[in-house]
C-alpha positions as CSV (number, residue, x, y, z in Angstrom):
1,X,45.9,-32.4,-66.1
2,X,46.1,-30.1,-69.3
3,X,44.0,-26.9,-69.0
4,X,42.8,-26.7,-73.2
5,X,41.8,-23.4,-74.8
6,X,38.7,-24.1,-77.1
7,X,37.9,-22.1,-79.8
8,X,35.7,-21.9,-82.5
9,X,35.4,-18.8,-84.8
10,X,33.0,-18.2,-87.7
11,X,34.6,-14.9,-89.6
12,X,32.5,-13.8,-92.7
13,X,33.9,-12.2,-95.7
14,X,30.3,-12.6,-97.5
15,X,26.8,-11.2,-96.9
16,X,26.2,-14.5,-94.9
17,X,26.0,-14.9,-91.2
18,X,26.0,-17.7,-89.7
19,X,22.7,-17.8,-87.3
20,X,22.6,-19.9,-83.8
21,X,26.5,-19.5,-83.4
22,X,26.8,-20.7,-79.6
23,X,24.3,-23.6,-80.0
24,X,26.6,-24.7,-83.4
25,X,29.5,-24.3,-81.2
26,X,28.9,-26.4,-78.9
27,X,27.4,-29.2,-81.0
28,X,30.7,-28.8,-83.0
29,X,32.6,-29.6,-79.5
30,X,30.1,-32.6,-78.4
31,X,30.1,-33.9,-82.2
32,X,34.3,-33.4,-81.4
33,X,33.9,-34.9,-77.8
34,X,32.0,-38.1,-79.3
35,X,35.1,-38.7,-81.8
36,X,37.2,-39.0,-79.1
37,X,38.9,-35.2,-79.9
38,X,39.0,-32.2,-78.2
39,X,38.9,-28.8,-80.2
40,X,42.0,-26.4,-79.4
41,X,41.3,-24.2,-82.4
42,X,38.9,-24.5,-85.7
43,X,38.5,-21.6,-87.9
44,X,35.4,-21.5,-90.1
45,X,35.4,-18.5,-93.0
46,X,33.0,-18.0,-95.0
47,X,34.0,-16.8,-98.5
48,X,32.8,-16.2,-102.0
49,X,32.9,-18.7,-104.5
50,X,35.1,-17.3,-106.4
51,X,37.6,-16.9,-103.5
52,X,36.7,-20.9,-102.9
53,X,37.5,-21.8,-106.5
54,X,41.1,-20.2,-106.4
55,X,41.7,-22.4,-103.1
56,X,40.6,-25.3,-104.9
57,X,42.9,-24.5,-108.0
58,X,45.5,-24.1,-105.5
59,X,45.5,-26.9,-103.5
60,X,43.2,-29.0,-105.0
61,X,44.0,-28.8,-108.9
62,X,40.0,-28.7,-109.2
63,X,39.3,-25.7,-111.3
64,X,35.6,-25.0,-109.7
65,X,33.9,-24.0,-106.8
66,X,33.0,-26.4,-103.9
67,X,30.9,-25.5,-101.0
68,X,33.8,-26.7,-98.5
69,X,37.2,-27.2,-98.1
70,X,39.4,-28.0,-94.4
71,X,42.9,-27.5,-94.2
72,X,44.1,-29.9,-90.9
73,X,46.7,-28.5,-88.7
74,X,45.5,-31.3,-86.0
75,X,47.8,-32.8,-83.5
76,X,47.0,-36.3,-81.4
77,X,43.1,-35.9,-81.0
78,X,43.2,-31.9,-80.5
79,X,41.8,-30.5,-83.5
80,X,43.0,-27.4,-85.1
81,X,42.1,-26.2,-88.7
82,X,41.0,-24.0,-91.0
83,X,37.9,-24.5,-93.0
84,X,36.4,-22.5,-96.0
85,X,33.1,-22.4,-96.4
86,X,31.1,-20.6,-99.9
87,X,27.1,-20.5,-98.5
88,X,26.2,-19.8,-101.8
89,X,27.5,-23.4,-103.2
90,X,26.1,-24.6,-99.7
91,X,22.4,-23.1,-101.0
92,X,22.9,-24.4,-104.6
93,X,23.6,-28.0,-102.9
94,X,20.6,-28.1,-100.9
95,X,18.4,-27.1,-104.1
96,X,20.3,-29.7,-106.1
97,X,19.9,-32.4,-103.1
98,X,16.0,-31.3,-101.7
99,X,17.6,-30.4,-98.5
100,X,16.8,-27.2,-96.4
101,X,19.6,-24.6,-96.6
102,X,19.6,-24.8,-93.2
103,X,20.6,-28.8,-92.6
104,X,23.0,-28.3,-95.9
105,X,24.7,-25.3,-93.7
106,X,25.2,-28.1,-90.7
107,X,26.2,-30.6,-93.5
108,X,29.1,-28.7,-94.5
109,X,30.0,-27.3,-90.9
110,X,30.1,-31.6,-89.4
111,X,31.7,-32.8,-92.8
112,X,34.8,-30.6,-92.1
113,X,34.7,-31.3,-88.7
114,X,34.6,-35.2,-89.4
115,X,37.5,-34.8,-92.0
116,X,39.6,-33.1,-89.1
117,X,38.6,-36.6,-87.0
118,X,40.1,-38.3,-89.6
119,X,37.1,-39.2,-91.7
120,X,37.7,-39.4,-95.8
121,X,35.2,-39.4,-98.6
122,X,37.1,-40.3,-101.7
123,X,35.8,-44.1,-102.1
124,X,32.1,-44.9,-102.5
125,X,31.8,-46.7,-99.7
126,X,33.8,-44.1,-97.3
127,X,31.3,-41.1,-98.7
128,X,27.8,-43.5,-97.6
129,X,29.9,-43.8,-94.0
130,X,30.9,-40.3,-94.0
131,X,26.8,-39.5,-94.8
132,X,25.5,-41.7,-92.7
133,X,27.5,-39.7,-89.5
134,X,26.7,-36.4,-91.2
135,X,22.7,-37.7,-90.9
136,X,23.5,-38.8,-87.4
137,X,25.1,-35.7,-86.4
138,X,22.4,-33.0,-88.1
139,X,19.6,-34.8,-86.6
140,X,21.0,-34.7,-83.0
141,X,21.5,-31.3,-83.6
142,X,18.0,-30.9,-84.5
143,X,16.8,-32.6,-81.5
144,X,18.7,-30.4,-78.9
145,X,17.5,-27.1,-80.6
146,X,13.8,-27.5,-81.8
């Protein structure tokens, strides 16, 4: 039997910090666990959106801010990657979509996770499926930490 090393890591290069970090964590790793993945080592920064926007001109070709990106360096079902995160396109998203900034923040944190798993959102009907398990996810969230 393998012994794995879990880690997650929220590093903040804004004025944003993440509240509830252990609880986060290990919904992260159960929302992981469900997939059928283990985490060995996920990386969220949180950066301006200017910093965001030259990420997405670099790798993207999109010449705008987003509110998340994931880079995958998974292998098998251990998940490894780096994800960027701007709060501030997070906040403007929650506005935009009458969410709380608070579910939009565990939006962004599961939607990265589920691309990791292997989840897309470039068709219509893959970004209702990828919803519908972000939904799912923040609402079991909500139910083990109220």
């Amino acid at each position: 039997m393998r012994n794995f090393v879990c880690m997650i890591e929220f590093v903040y290069y804004t004025g944003f910090t993440l509240q509830d970090q252990k609880p986060i964590s290990e919904w992260l790793l159960s929302l992981a666990h469900n997939e059928g993945y283990t985490i060995k080592k996920l990386l969220y920064n949180y950066i301006s959106a200017d910093q965001i926007q030259s990420l997405n001109n670099e790798f993207l070709n999109h010449n705008y801010p987003t509110d998340v990106i994931a880079f995958d360096y998974c292998e098998g079902n251990e998940i490894s990657g780096e994800v960027f995160i701007c709060q501030k396109e997070v906040e403007v998203n929650a506005s935009i979509h009458s969410q709380s900034v608070e579910n939009e923040t565990l939006r962004v944190l599961c939607h990265a996770l589920f691309h990791l798993c292997g989840y897309n959102d470039k068709t219509d009907k893959d970004q209702a499926n990828m919803r519908s398990i972000e939904d799912r996810a923040i609402a079991s969230f909500q139910t083990r930490h109220k």
